[in-house]
N, C-alpha and C positions, 0 to 999 in steps of 0.2 A: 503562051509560049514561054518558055525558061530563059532567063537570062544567063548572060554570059558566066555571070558567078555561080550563077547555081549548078549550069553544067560543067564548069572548073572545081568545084565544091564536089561534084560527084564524081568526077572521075579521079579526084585523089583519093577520098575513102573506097573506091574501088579497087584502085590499084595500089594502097597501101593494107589495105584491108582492114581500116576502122570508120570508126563510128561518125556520122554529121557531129554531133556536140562534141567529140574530142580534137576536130581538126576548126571548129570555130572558137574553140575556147583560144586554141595554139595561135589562131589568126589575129585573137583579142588582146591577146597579151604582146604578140608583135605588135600592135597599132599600138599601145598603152607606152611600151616606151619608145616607138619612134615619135609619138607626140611629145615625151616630156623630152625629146633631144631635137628638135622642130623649134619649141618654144620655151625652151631653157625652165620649163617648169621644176619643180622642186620632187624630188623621189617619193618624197613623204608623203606628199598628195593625194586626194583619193579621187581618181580618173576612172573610168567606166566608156565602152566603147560598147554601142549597140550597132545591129548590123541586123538589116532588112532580108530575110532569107530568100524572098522571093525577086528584088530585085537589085542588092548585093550594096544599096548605098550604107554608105558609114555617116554615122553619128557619134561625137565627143561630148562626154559631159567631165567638167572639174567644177570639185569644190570649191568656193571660195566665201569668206569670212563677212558678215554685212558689218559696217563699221559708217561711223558719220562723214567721215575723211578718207577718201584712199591715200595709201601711202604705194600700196605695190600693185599692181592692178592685174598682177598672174595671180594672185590668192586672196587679192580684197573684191569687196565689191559696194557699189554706196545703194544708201538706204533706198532712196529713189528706183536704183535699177533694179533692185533684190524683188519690189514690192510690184514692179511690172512683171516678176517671173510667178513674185507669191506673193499674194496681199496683203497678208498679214503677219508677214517679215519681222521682226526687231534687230537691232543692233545686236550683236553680242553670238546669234546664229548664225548658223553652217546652211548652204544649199546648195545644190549640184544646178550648175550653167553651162548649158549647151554655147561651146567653143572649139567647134570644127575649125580649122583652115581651109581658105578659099581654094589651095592646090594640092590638098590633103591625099587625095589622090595618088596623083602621081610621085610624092613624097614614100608616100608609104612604101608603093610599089620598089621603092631604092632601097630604103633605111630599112624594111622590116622583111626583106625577103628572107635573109641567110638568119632571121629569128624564127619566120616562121616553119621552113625546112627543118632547123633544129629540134624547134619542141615536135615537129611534125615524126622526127626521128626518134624522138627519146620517147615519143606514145607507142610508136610501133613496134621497140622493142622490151617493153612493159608489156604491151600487149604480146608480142610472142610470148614472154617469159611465164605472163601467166597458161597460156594456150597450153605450149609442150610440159609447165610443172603439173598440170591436168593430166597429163600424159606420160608421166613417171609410170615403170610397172606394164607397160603395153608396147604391142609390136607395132612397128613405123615400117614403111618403104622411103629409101634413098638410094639416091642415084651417085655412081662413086665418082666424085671430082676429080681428087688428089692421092697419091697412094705415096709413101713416104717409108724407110724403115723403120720407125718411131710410130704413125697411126694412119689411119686413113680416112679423109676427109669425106662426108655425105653432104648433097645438095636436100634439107628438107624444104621445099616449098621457096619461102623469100628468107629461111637461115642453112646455117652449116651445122653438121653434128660433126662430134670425133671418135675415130674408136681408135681406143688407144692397143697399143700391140699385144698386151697380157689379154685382151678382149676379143682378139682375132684367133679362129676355129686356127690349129696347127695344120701345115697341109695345104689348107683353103688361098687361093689364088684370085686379087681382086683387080679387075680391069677398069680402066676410066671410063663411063657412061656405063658402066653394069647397073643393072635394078637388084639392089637386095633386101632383105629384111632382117631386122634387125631389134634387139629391147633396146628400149629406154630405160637405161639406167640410174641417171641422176641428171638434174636441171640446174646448176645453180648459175645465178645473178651477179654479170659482171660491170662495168662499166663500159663496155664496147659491148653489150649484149647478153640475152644468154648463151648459157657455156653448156650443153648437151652433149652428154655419151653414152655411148650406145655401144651394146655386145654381142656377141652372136656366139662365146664362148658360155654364158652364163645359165645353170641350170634352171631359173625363171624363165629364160624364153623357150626349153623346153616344157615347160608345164603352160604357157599361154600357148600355147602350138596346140598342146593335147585338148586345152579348154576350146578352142577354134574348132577344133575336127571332129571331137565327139561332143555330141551334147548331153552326153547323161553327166559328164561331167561339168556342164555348163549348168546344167540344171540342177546339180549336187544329188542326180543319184548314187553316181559314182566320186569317191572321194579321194583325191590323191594323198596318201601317207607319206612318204617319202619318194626320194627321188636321188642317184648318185649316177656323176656326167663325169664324164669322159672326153669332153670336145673334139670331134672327128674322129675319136675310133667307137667307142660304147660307152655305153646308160642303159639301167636299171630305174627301172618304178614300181613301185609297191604302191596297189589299189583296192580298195577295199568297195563293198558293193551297202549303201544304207539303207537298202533296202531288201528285202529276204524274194528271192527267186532270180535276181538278176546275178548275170555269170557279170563279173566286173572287168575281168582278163578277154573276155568275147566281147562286151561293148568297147573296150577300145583296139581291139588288132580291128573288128571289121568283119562285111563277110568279105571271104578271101583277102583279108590284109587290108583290104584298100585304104581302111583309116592310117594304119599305121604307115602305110608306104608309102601316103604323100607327106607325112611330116619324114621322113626316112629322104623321100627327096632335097624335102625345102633343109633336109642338114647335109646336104653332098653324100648322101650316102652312111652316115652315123647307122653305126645299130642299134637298136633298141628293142628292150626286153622287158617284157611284160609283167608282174608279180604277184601275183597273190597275195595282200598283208594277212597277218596271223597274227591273233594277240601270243600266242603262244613260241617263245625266243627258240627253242629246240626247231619246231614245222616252219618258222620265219626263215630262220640262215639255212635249213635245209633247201628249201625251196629259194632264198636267196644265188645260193649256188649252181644254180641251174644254168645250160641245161646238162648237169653233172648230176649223177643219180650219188645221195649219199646215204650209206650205211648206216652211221652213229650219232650222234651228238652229243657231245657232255660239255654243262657248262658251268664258270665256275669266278662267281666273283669276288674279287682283293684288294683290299681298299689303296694297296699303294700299286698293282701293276695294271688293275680295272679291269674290266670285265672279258674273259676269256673264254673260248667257244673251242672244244678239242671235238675234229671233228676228222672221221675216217671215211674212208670212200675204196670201193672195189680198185683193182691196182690197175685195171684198163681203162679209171675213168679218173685218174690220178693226174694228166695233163692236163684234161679237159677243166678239170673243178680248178685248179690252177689259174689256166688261160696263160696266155702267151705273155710271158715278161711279169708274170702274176697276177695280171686286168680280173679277168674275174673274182678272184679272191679280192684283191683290195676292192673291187667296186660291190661286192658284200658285204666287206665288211665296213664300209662307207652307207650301204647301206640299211645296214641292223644296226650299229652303232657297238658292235661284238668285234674283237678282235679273234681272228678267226687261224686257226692251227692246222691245218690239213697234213694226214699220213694215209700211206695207204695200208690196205687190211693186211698186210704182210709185213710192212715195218709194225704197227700196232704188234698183231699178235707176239711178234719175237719180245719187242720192249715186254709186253705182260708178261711171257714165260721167264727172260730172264730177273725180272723184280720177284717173280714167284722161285725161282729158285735164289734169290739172295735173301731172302727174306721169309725165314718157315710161318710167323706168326699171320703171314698174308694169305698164308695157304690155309690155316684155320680158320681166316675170317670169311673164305670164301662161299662156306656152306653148300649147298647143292651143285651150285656152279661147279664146284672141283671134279664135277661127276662127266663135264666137258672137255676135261682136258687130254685124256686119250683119245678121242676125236677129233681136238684139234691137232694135238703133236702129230696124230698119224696122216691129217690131210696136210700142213704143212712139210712134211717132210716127202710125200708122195708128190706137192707142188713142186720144189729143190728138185728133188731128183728125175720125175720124169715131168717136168713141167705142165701138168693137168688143173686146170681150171676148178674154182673150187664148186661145190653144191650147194644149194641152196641150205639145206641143214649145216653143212659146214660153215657157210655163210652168216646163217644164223646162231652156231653155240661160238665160232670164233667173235661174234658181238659180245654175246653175255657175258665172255670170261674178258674183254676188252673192259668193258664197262664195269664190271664187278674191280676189274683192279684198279681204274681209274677212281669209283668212287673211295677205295681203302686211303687211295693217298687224298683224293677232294677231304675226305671227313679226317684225316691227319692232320693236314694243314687247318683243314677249321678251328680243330680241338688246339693245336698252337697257337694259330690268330687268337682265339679266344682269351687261353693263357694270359699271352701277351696284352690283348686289352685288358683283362681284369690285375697285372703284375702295376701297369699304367694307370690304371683308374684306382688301385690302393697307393700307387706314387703320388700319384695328385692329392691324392685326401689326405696324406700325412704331410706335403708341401701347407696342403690347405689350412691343415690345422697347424702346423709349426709358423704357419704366417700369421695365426690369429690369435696364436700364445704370445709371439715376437709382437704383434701390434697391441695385444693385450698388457705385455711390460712396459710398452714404450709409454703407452697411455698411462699408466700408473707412475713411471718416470715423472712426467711428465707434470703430473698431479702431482707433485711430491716437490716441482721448482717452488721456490719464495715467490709470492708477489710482489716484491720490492724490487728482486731482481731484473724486472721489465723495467723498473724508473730508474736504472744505471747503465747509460751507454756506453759500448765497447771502447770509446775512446777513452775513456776515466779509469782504465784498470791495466795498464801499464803494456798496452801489447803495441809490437812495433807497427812503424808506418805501412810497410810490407805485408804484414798481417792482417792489420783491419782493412786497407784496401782491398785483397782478395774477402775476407767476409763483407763487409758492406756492398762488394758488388755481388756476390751470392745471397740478397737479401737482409740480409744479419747485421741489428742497429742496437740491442741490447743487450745485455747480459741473460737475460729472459728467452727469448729466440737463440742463443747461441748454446745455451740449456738444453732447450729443444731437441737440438741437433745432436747432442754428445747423449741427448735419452737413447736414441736407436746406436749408439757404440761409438768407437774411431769411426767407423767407417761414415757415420754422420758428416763428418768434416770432412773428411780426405776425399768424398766423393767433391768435393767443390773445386774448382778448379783454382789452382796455385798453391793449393792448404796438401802440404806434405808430414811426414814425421814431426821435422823438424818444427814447423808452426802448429804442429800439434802438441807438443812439448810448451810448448812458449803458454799457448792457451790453455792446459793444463795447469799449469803455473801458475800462472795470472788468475785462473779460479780458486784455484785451492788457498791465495793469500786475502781473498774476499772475506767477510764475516758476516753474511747473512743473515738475518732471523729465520726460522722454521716455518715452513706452509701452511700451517694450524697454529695458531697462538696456543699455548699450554699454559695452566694455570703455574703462577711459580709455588715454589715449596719453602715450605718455612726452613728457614737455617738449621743447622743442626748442634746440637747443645752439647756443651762438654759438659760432662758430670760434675757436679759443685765439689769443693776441698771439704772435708772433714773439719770441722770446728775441734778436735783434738789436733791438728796438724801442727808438728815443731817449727816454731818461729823461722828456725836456721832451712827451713826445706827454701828451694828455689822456686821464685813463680814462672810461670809459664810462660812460654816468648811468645805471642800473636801474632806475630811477623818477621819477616825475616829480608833484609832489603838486598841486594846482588851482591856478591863477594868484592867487589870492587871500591864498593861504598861502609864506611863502618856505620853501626849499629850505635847510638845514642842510647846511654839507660838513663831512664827519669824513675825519682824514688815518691813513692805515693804511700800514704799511710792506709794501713792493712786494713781492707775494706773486709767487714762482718761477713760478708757470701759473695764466693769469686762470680761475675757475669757472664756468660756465654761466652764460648771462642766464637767469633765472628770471622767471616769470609772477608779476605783483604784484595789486595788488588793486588794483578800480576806482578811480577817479580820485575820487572822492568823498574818499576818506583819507587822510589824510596819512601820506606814507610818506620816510622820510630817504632822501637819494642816501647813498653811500659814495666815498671816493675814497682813492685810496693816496696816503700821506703826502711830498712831495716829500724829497730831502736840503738839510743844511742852507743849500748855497748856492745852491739852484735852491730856496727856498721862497717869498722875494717873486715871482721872475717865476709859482711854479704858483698862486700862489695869486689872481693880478692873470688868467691865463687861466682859471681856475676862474670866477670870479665874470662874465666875460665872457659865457663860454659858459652859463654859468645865466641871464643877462639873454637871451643869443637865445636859449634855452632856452624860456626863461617867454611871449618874445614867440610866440612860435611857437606856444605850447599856448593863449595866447590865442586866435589865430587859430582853431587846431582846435577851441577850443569857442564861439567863434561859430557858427560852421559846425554843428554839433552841434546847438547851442541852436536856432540857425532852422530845420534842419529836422524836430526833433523838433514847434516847434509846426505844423508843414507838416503832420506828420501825426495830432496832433490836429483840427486842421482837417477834414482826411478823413475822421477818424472822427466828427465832431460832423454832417458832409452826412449827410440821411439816403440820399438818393438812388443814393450814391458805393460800391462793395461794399467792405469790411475790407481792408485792405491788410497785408500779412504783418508779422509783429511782427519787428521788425527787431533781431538778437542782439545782445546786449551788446559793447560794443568796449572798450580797453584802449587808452591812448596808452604804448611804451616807446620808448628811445634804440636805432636801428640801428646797429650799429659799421661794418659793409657801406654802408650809403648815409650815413653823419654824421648820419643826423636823425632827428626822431620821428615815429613813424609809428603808425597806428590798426592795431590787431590784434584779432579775435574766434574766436569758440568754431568747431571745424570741424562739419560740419555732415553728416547720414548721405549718403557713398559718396563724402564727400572722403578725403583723404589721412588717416589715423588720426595724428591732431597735436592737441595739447592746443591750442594756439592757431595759428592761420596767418594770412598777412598778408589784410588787404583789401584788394580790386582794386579796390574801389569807391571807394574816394578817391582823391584826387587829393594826392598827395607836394607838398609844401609844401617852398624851398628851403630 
């Protein structure tokens, strides 16, 4: 005979409807902590409750610590008692000691009830949740609790579903305690349970209806292709048969309908319409259209309005192919995935007569066709006037001159789509390639910074506080990276945020008083050699000035006895320095007159160098000017010059640095000035 547990053990996984081990696991874990709240045992602890199935006693085991000393006696235990449970015990190990209470019982029954109900509640609905997520995609019976303007509550079993109001058939009327049927649409997992809803608007629970009633469909001889709903008025299906002799449209209406009209019940009355799929789009929408008989099809697809179905139908079957409020039409064209055109043969033909009379060159293309069109004009206008139905021949040439003018303008339109793809496909390729010219200079730009110019940071080169903050937060730490930037144009900068004109001017500036070295080291060039004096030359000629120091500063002459072979003119330092002229020392009786032409020629000397840095001075501010326009692009940084004395022309003249794929010469003249007499 059962005890009392056992038969309280089964009639909750009865009536909960789980499992023996998930409602004693829930029973164990109730006991687990109403013993460590019984006897103030520690959480940590590792406790185990067994339970007799057959006659429902409880037994406690805790761990506790073998030790020479107890000090706690809820988690020690001494060596002594350790070794009456286990013999060969040591200090230092863990064993599990049966420590029941003596009233454990009727304790439990207090402390662990509203634990074990809990977890007893939270298996039950894990366990629904996994049940009905099985049950996604499938029809359920529910009985209606609650009906609400917002959804309507079902009683499934020991849960509730909702069908929310976009889910509810239009029309359809649900009363409390109704039985209906319905899909399961989504399961998901809430914290007060699962959350299941359910439709009876949704075209799924029409195709598990069809898999229910006919089995060839269940069995995949017959295969559903598509399907377009309508909830509560019509639906369309397109079936197709996989296997060759079976009619696909006859295994699902039934003999005499019967298939089809209990699923026709179980939707209040829905219509439904039967299909024949076609691989073929022309015999698909025709026969989509049904039961509307149609004349033509022409179709015609465009990549930006998508695919278009111009389709004509006899002028008495012109409401039908329609349907009421346009159902039928849109639930074709729902179901081909063809957006679908209907006219009837009377609107059609006129549209074709009058494009053929606006248009002669469309009456050339029509070829044999045009040999239709007194046949049609004379039955169209025998229709107008005494309203006479047309004939089947008439029927038939008013299609081909339909069709022949639809396809002039289909094949118009193509040859311009075309056009225009190929106007697009040479735009891109010249994008393509002007981007890979543009990335091919930047690169080269690019290739052409100094590498010094990465070991000088932005802050070293005079730009304001304002400035380098917006570059440094646009990435940008050196002079190198900010190179970078100005490779691809202004527009490098300006694209950064804060960098306008004006700090583009600034940064302009502040590059162009840099003095770089060159991205390739070049060998240098040997100086260049003035031509030696004449060993006949008269004592009284004047020697050559080597330098020449700023107008501001005088020139020092020092007299040096007349060296056998004059030395090379040598390259001096910029004109900023002061640099002494040299001159050889006259003899004693030629020294008033050298030294009265001495000082001559140092006065037009000096005026001279005036001039050149006038000239100088204005056009360097010329070209701050440029660079302060934002508008104006960077004007090349223009080399350093040198004013020396020419022995060849008498005068001084502007000299600078050669420059790569000139003449390999440390300095050479510049052509760009203008020699001063």
């Amino acid at each position: 005979m059962k005890s009392e547990f056992i038969l309280a053990l089964n009639q909750i996984c009865a009536d909960r409807n789980l499992s023996q081990e998930v409602v004693l696991e829930a029973i164990k874990s109730a006991l687990v902590r109403a013993y460590q709240r019984d006897t103030g045992a520690p959480s940590g602890q590792n406790v185990q409750v067994k339970i007799d199935p057959r006659t429902g006693a409880v037994r406690i085991f805790a761990e506790r610590l073998v030790v020479a000393e107890v000090t706690n006696p809820k988690t020690e235990i001494s060596l002594d008692d350790a070794r009456k449970i286990k013999p060969d015990a040591e200090v230092g190990e863990r064993i599990m000691v049966e420590d029941t209470p003596s009233n454990f019982g009727r304790i439990a029954a207090q402390k662990a009830r509203q634990v074990i109900l809990q977890r007893i509640r939270e298996a039950e609905r894990d366990a629904q949740y996994e049940h009905f997520r099985e049950q996604e995609g499938e029809l359920v019976y529910g009985i209606v609790q609650s009906v609400s303007p917002h959804q309507v509550t079902l009683r499934l079993g020991r849960t509730e579903a909702i069908m929310p109001r976009k889910e509810q058939v239009p029309g359809e009327r649900y009363n409390l305690h109704d039985r209906i049927r319905a899909y399961v649409l989504e399961v998901r997992k809430t914290p007060r349970g699962p959350e299941i809803i359910v439709s009876r608007s949704h075209k799924r629970m029409l195709r598990r209806l069809l898999e229910l009633e006919v089995p060839e469909i269940a069995n995949g001889t017959v295969e559903i292709k598509a399907i377009a709903r309508e909830a509560g008025a019509r639906s369309k299906v397109a079936v197709a048969a996989r296997q060759p002799g079976v009619d696909p449209v006859g295994a699902c209406v039934g003999m005499r309908g019967v298939r089809i009209q209990s699923i026709v019940k179980e939707l209040n009355g829905e219509k439904v319409d039967i299909i024949e799929w076609s691989p073929d789009p022309v015999t698909f929408i025709a026969k989509a259209l049904s039961p509307a008989r149609v004349l033509s099809v022409m179709l015609e697809e465009d990549p930006v309005e998508g695919r278009t179905a111009s389709v004509v139908v006899p002028d008495d079957q012109l409401s039908l192919a329609i349907g009421r409020a346009g159902q039928n039409a849109r639930l074709a064209a729902k179901l081909t995935g063809w957006r679908i055109d209907i006219q009837s043969v009377t609107e059609a033909i006129e549209w074709a007569l009058q494009k053929i009379n606006d248009d002669p060159e469309l009456l050339d293309s029509l070829g044999p066709t045009a040999e239709r069109l007194p046949t049609v004009v004379a039955a169209l206008r025998h229709h107008k006037e005494e309203g006479l139905p047309y004939n089947l021949e008439e029927m038939v040439a008013m299609r081909e001159v339909i069709e022949a003018v639809r396809r002039y303008y289909i094949s118009m339109r193509d040859a311009e789509r075309a056009r225009l793809a190929a106007q697009e496909a040479a735009r891109r390729a010249a994008l393509e390639e002007a981007r890979a010219v543009r990335e091919a200079a930047i690169q080269a730009a690019k290739a052409r910074i100094p590498p010094a110019a990465y070991d000088i940071p932005i802050t070293e080169i005079g730009l304001s506080q304002r400035v380098l903050g917006h570059l440094q937060r646009g990435g940008i730490e050196n002079v190198g990276q900010l190179m970078e930037h100005l490779a691809e144009g202004d527009e490098g900068l300006l694209k950064l945020d804060g960098i306008g004109p004006k700090a583009l001017g600034e940064v302009h500036k502040a590059l162009d008083q840099l003095d770089l070295p060159p991205a390739e080291p070049e060998e240098e060039a040997a100086p260049i050699e003035a031509p030696p004096a004449e060993a006949t030359a008269p004592a009284e000629a004047a020697p050559p000035v080597e330098a020449v120091a700023p107008p501001a500063e005088e020139v020092p002459a020092e007299t040096a006895p007349p060296p056998a072979e004059e030395a090379p003119t040598e390259a001096v330092a910029p004109p900023t320095e002061e640099i002494p002229a040299e001159a050889p020392s006259p003899t004693p009786e030629e020294a008033p007159e050298a030294e009265v032409e001495v000082e001559a020629e140092v006065e037009v000397e000096e005026t001279i160098e005036e001039e050149v840095w006038e000239e100088i001075l204005e056009e360097e501010k010329e070209e701050e000017k440029l660079i302060e326009a934002p508008q104006k692009k960077k004007r090349p940084k223009r080399p350093k010059r040198q004013l020396v004395y020419d022995e060849e022309l008498g005068r001084v003249v502007a000299i600078r640095r050669h420059r790569r794929g000139e003449p390999e010469e440390d300095w050479i003249l510049d052509e760009g000035w203008e020699d001063l007499p």
